[in-house]
TORFIKOL-337808 format. One line per field, with one value per residue (C-alpha): residue in three letters; chain; x, y, z. Coordinates in nm, 3 decimals, decimal comma. Last residue first. Example, Ala and Ser with C-alpha at 12.3 -4.5 7.8 and 13.67 -1.06 7.14 Angstrom:
// residues 2
lumtor <- c(SER; ALA)
guza <- c(A; A)
c1 <- c(1,367; 1,230)
c2 <- c(-0,106; -0,450)
c3 <- c(0,714; 0,780)
// end
This chain:
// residues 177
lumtor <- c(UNK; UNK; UNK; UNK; UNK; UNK; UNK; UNK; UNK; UNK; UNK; UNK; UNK; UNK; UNK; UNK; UNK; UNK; UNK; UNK; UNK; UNK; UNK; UNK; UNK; UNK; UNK; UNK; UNK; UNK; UNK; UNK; UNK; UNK; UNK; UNK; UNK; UNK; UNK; UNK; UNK; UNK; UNK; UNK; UNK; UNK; UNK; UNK; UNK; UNK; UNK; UNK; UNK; UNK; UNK; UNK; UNK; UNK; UNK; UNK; UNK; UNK; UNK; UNK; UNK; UNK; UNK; UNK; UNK; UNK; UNK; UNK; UNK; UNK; UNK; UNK; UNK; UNK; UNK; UNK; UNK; UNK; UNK; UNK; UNK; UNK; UNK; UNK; UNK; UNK; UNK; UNK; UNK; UNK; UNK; UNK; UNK; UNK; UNK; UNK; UNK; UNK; UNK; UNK; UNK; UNK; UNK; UNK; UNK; UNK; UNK; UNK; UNK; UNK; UNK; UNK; UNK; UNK; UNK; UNK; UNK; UNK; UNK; UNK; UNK; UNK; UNK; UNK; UNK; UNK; UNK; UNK; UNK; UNK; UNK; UNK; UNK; UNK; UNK; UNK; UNK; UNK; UNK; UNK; UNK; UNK; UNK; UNK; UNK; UNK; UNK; UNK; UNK; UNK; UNK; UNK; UNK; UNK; UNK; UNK; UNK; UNK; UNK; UNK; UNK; UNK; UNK; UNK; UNK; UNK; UNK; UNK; UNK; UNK; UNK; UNK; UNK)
guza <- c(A; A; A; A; A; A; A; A; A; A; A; A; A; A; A; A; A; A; A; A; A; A; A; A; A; A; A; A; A; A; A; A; A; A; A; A; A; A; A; A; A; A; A; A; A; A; A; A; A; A; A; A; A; A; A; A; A; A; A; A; A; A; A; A; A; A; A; A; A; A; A; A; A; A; A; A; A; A; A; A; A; A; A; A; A; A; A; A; A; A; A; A; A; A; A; A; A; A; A; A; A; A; A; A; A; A; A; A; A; A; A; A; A; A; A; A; A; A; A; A; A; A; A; A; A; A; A; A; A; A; A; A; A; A; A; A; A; A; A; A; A; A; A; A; A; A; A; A; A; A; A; A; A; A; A; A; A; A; A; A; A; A; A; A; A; A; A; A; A; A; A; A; A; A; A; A; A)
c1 <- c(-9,003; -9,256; -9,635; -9,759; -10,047; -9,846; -9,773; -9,401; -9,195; -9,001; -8,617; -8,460; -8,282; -8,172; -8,409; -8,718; -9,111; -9,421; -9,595; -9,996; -9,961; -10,073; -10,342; -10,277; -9,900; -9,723; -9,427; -9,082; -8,877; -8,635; -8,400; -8,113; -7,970; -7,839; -7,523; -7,400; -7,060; -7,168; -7,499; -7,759; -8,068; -8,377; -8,655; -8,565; -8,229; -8,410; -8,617; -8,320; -8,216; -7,931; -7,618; -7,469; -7,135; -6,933; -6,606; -6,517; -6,760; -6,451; -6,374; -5,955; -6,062; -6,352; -6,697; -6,938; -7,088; -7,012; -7,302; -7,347; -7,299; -7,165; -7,128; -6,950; -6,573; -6,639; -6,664; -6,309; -6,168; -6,303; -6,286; -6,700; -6,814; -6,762; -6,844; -6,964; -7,247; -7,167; -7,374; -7,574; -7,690; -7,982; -8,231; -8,508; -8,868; -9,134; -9,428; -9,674; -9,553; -9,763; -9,716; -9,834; -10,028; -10,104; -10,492; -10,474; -10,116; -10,290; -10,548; -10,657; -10,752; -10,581; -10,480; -10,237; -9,988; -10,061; -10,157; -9,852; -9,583; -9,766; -9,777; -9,415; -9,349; -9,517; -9,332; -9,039; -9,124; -9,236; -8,910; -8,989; -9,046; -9,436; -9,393; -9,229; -9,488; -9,759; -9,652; -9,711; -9,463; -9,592; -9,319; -9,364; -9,256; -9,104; -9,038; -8,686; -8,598; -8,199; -7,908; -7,723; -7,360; -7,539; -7,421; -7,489; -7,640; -7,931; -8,058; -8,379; -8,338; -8,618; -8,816; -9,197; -9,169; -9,548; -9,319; -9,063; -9,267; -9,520; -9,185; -9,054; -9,396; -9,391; -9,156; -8,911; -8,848; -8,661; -8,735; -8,534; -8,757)
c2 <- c(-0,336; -0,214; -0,209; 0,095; 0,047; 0,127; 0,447; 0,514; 0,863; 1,021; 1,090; 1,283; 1,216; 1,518; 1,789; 1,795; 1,684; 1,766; 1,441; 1,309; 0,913; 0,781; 0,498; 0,110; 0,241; 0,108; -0,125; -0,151; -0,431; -0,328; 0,040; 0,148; 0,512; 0,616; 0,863; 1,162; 1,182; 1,037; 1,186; 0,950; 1,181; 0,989; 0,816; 0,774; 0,640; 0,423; 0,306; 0,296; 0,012; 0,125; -0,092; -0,196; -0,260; -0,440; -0,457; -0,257; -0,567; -0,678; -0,361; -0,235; 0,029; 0,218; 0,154; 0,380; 0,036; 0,133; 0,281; 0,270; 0,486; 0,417; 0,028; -0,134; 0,024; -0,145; -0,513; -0,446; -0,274; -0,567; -0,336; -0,181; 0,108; 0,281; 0,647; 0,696; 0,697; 0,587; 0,353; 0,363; 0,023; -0,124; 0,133; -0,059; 0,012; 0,231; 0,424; 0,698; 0,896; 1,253; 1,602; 1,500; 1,241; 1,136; 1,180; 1,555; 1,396; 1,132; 1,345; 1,060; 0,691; 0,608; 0,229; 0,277; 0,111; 0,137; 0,513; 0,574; 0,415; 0,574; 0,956; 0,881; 0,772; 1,089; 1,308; 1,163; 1,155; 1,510; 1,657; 1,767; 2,132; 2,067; 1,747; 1,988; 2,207; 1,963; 1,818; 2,054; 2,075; 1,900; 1,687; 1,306; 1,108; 0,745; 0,594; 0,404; 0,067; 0,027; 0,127; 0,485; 0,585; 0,827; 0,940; 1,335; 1,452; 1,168; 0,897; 0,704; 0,324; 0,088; 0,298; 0,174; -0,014; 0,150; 0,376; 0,451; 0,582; 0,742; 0,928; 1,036; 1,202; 1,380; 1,555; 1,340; 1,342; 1,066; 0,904; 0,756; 0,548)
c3 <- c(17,682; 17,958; 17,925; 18,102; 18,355; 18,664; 18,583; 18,487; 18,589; 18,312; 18,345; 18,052; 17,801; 17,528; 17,527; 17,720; 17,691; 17,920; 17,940; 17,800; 17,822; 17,468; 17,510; 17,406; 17,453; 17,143; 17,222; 17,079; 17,187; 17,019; 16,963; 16,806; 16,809; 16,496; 16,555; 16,324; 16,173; 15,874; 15,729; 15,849; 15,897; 15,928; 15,773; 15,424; 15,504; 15,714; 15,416; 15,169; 15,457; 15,652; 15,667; 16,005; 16,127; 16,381; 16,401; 16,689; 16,886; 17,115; 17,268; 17,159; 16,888; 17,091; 17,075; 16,832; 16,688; 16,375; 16,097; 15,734; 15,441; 15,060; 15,075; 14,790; 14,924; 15,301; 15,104; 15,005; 15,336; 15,553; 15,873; 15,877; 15,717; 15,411; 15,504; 15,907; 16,114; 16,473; 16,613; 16,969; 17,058; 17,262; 17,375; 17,499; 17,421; 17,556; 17,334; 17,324; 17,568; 17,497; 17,415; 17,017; 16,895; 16,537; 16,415; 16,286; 16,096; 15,901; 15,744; 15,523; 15,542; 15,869; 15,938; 16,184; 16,073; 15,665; 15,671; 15,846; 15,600; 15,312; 15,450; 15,552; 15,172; 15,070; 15,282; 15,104; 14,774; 14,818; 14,977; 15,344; 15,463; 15,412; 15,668; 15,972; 15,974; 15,935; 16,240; 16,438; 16,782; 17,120; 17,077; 17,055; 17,386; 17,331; 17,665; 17,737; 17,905; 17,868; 17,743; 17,852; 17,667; 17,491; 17,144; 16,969; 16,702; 16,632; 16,372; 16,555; 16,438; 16,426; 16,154; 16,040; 16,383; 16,480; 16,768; 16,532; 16,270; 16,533; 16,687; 16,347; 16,239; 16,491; 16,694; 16,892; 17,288; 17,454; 17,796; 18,064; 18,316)
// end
């Protein structure tokens, strides 16, 4: 099964479908079954970097999945699989999206199916919600990966992580997408 790293909190957001899209660098071309593997890296680290409102909103959004009281990020998992889904679409961040110029002038960012001119979907768009925009990186230019069929592992499956996809193998007792 392909798998995709993320450090924490991002992966437990995604994972608990706080987020359903995971904003990236770089498209893939791949769609399919994928496992969601959090980084071994601190999360505290990366949350006292963040602007209050937002850390504070991630706090939030993880308290209420996985009903933790306080010290949220000693109790999320790290070096592990914690989740498969399906990778469905890869858009393409951009200014104003979508071909109806009008309606494209009332909508500051969104995302195009990153297909070229002549494929049959070119005109579809998304809009992020203000949580997504919370949750990720969606300057234009960049790509938001979109995933369903998310499903939590009842127990996280400890794996060494790598950049960009990578192939993980699949015990039998993982629920697939």
């Amino acid at each position: 099964m392909k798998a995709i790293t993320m450090w924490q909190p991002w992966a437990s957001l995604l994972a608990c479908g706080a987020k359903k899209y995971e904003t990236r660098s770089w498209a893939t071309q791949y769609r399919g079954p994928i496992a969601i593997h959090a980084a071994k890296k601190d999360p505290h680290s990366i949350m006292v970097s963040l602007p209050h409102d937002i850390s504070k909103s991630i706090y939030d959004c993880i308290y209420t999945q996985f009903g933790i009281q306080s010290g949220a990020l000693n109790k999320m998992p790290v070096g592990c699989i914690i989740a498969t889904a399906e990778l469905v679409n890869c858009w393409r961040i951009v200014y104003n999206p979508g071909t109806d110029i009008d309606k494209a002038k009332t909508i500051p960012i969104g995302a195009e199916l990153d297909v070229p001119k002549h494929h049959p979907d070119f005109h579809r768009y998304i809009v992020p919600t203000a949580e997504e925009m919370m949750f990720g990186d969606w300057t234009p230019g960049r790509y938001a990966w979109e995933f369903a069929n998310m499903t939590m592992l009842p127990e996280p499956k400890p794996a060494k992580g790598m950049q960009r996809l990578w192939n993980w193998e699949v015990s039998e007792d993982v629920p697939m997408p």
